[in-house]
MIFI-403978 format. One record per atom (N, C-alpha, C): residue number from 1; atom name; x, y, z. Coordinates in Angstrom, 3 decimals. Example, Ala and Ser with C-alpha at 12.3 -4.5 7.8 and 13.67 -1.06 7.14 Angstrom:
BEGIN
<kolke palum="1" guke="N" u="13.190" v="-5.690" w="7.800"/>
<kolke palum="1" guke="CA" u="12.300" v="-4.500" w="7.800"/>
<kolke palum="1" guke="C" u="13.200" v="-3.300" w="7.800"/>
<kolke palum="2" guke="N" u="12.850" v="-2.250" w="7.080"/>
<kolke palum="2" guke="CA" u="13.670" v="-1.060" w="7.140"/>
<kolke palum="2" guke="C" u="12.900" v="0.030" w="7.870"/>
***
This chain:
BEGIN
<kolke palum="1" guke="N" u="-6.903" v="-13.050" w="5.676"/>
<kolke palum="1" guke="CA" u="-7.931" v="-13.777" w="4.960"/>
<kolke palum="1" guke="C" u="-7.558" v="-13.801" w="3.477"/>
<kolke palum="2" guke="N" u="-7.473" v="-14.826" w="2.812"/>
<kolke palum="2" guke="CA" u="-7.138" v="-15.076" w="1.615"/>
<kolke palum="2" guke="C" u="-8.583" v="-15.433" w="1.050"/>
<kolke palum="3" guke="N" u="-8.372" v="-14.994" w="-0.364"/>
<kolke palum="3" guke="CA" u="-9.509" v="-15.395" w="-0.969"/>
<kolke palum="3" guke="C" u="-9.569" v="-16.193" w="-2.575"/>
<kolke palum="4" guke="N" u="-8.231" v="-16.418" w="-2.743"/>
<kolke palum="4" guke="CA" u="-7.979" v="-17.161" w="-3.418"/>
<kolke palum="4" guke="C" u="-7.208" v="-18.022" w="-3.164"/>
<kolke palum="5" guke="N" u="-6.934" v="-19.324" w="-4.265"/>
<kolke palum="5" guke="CA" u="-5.232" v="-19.974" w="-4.122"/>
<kolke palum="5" guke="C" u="-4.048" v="-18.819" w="-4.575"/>
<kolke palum="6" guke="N" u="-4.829" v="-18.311" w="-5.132"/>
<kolke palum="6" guke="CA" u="-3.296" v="-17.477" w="-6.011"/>
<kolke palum="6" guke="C" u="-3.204" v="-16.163" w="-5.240"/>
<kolke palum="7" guke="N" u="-4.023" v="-16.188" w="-3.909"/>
<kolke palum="7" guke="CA" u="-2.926" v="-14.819" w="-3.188"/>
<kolke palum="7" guke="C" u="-3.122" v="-15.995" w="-1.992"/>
<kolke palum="8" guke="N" u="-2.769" v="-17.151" w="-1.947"/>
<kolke palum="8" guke="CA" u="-2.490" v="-17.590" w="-0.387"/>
<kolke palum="8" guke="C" u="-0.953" v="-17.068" w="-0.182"/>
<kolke palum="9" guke="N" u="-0.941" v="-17.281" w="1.323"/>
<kolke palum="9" guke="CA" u="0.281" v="-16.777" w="1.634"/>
<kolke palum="9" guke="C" u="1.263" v="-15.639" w="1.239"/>
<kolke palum="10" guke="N" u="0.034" v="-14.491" w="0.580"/>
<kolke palum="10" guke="CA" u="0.309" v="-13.417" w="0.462"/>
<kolke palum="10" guke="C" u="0.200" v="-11.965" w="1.478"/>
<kolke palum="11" guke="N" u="0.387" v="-11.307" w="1.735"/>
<kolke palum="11" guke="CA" u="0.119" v="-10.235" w="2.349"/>
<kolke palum="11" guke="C" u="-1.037" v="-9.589" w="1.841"/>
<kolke palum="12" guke="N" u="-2.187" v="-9.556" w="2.596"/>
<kolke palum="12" guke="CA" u="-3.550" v="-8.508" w="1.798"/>
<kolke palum="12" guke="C" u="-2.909" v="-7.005" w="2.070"/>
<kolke palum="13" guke="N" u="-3.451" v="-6.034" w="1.602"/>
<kolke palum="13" guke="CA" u="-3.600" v="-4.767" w="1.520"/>
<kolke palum="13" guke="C" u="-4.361" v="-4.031" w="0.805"/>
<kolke palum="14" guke="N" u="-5.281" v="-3.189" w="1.779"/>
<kolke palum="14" guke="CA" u="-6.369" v="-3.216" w="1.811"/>
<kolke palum="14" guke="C" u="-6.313" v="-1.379" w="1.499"/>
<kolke palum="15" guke="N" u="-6.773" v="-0.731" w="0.391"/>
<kolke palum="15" guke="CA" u="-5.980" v="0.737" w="-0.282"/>
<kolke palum="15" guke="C" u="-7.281" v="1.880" w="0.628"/>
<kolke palum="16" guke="N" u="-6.532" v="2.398" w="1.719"/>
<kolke palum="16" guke="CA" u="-7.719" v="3.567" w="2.318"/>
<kolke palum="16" guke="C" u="-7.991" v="4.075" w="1.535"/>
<kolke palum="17" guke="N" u="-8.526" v="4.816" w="0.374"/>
<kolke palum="17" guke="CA" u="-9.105" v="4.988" w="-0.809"/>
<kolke palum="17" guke="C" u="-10.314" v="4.675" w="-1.499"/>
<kolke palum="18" guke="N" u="-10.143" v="2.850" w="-0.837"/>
<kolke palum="18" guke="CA" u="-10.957" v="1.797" w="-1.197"/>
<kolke palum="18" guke="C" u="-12.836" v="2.682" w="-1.619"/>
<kolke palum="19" guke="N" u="-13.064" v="2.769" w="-0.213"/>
<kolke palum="19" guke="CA" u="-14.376" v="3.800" w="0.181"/>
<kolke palum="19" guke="C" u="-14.839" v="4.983" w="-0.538"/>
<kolke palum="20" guke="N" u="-14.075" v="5.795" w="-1.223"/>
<kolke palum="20" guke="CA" u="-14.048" v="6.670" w="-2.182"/>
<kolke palum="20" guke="C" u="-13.972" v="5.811" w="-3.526"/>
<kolke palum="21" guke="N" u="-13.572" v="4.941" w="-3.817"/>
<kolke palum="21" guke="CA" u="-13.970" v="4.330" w="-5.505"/>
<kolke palum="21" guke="C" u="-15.275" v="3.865" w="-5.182"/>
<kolke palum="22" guke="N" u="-15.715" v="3.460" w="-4.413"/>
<kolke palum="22" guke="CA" u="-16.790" v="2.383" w="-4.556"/>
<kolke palum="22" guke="C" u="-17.866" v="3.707" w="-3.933"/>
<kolke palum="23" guke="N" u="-17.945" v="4.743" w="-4.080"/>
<kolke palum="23" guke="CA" u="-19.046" v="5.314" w="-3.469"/>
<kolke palum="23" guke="C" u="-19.084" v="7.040" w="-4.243"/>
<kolke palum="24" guke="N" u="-18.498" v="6.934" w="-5.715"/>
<kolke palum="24" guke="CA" u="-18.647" v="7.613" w="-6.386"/>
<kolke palum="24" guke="C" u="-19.968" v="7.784" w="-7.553"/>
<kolke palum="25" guke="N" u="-20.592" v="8.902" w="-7.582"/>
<kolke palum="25" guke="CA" u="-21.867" v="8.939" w="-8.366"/>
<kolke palum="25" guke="C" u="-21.467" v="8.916" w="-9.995"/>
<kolke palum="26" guke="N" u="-21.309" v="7.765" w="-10.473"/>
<kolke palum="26" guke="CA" u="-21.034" v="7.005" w="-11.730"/>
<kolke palum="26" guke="C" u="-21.297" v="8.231" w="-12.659"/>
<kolke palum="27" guke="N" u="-22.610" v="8.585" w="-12.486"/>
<kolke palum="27" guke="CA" u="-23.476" v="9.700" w="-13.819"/>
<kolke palum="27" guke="C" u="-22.829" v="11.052" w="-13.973"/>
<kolke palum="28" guke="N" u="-22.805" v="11.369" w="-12.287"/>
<kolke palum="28" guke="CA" u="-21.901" v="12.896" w="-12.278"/>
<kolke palum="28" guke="C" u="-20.344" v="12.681" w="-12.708"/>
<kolke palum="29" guke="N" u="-19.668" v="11.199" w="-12.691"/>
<kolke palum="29" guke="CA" u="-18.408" v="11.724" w="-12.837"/>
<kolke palum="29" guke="C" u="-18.129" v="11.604" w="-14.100"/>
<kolke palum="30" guke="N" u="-19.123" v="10.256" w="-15.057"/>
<kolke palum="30" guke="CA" u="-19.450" v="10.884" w="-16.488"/>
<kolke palum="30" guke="C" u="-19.241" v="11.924" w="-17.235"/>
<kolke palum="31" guke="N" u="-20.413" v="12.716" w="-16.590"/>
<kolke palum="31" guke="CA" u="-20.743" v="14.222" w="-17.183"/>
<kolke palum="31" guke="C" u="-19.281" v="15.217" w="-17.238"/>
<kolke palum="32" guke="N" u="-18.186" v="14.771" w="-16.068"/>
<kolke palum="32" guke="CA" u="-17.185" v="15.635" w="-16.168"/>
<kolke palum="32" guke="C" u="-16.217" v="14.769" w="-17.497"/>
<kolke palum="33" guke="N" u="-16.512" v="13.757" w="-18.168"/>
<kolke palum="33" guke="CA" u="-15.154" v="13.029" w="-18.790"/>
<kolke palum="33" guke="C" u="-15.754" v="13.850" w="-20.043"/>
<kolke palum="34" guke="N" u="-15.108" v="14.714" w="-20.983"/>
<kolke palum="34" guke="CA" u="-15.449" v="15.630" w="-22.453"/>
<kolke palum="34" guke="C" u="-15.147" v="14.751" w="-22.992"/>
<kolke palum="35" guke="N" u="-14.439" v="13.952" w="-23.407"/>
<kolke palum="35" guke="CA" u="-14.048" v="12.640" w="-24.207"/>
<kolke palum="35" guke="C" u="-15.333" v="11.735" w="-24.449"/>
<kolke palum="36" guke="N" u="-15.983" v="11.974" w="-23.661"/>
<kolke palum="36" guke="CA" u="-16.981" v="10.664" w="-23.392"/>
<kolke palum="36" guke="C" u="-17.512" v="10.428" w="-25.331"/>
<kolke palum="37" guke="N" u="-17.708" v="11.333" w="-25.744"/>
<kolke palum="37" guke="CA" u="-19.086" v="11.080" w="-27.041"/>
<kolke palum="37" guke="C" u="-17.808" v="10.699" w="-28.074"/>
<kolke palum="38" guke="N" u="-16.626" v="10.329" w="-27.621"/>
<kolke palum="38" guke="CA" u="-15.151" v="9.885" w="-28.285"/>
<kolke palum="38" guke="C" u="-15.328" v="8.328" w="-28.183"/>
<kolke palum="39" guke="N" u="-15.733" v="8.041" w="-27.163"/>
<kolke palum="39" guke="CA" u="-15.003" v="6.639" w="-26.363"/>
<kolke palum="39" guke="C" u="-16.602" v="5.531" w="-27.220"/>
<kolke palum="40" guke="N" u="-18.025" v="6.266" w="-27.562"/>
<kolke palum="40" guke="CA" u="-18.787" v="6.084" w="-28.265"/>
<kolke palum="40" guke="C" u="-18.514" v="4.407" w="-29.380"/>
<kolke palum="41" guke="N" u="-18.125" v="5.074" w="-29.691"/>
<kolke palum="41" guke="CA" u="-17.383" v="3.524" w="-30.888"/>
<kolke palum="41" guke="C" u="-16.524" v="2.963" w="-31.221"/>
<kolke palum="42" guke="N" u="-15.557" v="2.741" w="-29.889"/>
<kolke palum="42" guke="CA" u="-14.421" v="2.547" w="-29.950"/>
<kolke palum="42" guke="C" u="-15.014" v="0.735" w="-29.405"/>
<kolke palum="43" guke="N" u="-13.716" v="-0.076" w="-29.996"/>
<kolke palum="43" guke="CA" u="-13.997" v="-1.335" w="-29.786"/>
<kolke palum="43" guke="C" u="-12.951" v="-2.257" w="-28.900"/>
<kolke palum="44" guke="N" u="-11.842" v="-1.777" w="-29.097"/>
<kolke palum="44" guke="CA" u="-10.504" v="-2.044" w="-27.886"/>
<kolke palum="44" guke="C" u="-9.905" v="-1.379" w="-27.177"/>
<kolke palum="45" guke="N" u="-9.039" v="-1.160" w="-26.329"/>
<kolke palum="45" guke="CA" u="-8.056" v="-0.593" w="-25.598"/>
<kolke palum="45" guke="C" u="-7.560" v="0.576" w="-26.333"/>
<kolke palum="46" guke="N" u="-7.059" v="-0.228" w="-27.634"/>
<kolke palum="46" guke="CA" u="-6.052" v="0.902" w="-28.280"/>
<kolke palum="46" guke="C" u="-6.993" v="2.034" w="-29.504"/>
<kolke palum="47" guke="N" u="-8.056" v="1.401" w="-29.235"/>
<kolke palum="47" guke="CA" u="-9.077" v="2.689" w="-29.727"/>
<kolke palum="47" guke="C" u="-9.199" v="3.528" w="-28.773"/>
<kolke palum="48" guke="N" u="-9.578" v="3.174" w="-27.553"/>
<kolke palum="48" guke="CA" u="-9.473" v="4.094" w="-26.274"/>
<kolke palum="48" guke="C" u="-8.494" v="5.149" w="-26.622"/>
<kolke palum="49" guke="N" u="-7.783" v="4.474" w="-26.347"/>
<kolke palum="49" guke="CA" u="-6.309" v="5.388" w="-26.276"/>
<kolke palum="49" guke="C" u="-6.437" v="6.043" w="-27.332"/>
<kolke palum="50" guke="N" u="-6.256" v="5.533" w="-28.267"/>
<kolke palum="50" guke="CA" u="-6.427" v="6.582" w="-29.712"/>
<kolke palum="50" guke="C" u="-7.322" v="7.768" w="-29.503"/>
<kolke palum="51" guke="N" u="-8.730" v="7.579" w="-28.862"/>
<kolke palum="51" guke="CA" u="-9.805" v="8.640" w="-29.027"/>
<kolke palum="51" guke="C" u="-9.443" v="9.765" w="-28.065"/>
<kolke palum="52" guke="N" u="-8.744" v="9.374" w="-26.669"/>
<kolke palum="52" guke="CA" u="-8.400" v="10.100" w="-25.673"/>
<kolke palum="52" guke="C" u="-7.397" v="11.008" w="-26.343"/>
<kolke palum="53" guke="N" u="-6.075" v="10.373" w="-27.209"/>
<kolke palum="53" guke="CA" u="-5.124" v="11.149" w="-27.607"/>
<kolke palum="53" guke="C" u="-5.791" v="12.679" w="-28.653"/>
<kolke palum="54" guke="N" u="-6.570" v="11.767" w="-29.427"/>
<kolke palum="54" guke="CA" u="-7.494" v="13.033" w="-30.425"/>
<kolke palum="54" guke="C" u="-7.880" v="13.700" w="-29.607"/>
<kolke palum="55" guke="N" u="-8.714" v="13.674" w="-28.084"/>
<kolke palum="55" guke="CA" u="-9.185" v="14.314" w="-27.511"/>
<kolke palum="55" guke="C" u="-7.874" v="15.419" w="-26.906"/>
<kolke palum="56" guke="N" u="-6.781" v="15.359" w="-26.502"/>
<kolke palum="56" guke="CA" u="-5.768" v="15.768" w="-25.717"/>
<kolke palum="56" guke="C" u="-5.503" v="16.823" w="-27.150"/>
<kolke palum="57" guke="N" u="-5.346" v="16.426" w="-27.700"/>
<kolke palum="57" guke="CA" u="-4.242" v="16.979" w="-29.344"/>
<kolke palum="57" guke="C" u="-5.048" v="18.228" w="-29.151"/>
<kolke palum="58" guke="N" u="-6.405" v="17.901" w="-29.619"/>
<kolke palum="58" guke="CA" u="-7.714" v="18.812" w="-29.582"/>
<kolke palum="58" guke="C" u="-8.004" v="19.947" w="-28.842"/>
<kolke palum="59" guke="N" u="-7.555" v="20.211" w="-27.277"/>
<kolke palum="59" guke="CA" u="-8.167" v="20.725" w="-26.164"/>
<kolke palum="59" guke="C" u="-6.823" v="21.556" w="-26.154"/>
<kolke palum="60" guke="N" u="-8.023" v="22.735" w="-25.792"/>
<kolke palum="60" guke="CA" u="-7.417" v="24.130" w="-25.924"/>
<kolke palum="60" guke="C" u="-6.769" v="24.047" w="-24.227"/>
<kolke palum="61" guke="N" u="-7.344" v="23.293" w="-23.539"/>
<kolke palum="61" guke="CA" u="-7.095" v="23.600" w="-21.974"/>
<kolke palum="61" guke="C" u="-6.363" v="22.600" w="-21.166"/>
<kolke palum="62" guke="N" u="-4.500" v="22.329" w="-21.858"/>
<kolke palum="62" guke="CA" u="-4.172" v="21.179" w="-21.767"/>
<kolke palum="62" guke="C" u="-3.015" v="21.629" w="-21.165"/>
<kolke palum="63" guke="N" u="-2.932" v="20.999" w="-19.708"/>
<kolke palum="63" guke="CA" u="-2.140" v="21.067" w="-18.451"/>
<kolke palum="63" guke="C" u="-0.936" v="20.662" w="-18.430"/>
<kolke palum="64" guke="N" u="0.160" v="21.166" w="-18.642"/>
<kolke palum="64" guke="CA" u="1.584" v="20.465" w="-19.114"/>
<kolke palum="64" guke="C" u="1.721" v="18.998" w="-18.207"/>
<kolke palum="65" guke="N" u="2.318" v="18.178" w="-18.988"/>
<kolke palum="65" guke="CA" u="3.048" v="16.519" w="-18.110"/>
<kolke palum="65" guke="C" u="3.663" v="16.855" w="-17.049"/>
<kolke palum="66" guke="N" u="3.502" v="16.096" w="-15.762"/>
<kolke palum="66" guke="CA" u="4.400" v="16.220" w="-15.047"/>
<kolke palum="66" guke="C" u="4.617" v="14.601" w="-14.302"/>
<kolke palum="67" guke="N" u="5.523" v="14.263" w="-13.244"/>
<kolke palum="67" guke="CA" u="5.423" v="13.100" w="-12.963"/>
<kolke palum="67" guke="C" u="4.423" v="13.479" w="-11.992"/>
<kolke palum="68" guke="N" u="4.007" v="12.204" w="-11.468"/>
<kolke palum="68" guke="CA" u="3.091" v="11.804" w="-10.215"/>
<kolke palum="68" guke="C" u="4.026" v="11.642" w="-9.120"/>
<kolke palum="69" guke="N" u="3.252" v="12.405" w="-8.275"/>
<kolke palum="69" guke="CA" u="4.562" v="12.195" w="-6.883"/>
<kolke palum="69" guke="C" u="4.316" v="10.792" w="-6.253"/>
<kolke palum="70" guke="N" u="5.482" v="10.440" w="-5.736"/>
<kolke palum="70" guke="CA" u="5.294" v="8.492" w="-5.055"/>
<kolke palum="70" guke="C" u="6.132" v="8.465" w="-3.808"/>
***
């Protein structure tokens, strides 16, 4: 089933996951983002980013980089 012109004759795929984004309690997962009273007055993308980075620089409880497994 296509649902546009611009994925006809595409392959759908459909992410088992799907059910878990769409059925998360918005307020509780809020309350876990500490950044949040950051993200407050930010007006683009790259303010985002900016406020998150202050937030990271900031935090005493910061989990070394690693890749994402794929």
């Amino acid at each position: 089933m296509q649902f546009t012109t611009r994925t006809e004759g595409s392959e759908l795929f459909v992410n088992p996951l799907m059910g878990v984004y769409l059925s998360v309690d918005l307020d509780a997962l809020a309350r876990g983002v500490h950044y949040l009273p950051l993200l407050e007055n930010t007006r683009t993308a790259f303010d985002v980013a900016l406020a998150i980075e202050e937030y990271r620089e900031s935090s005493e409880k910061r989990r070394p980089r690693c890749a994402l497994p794929h």
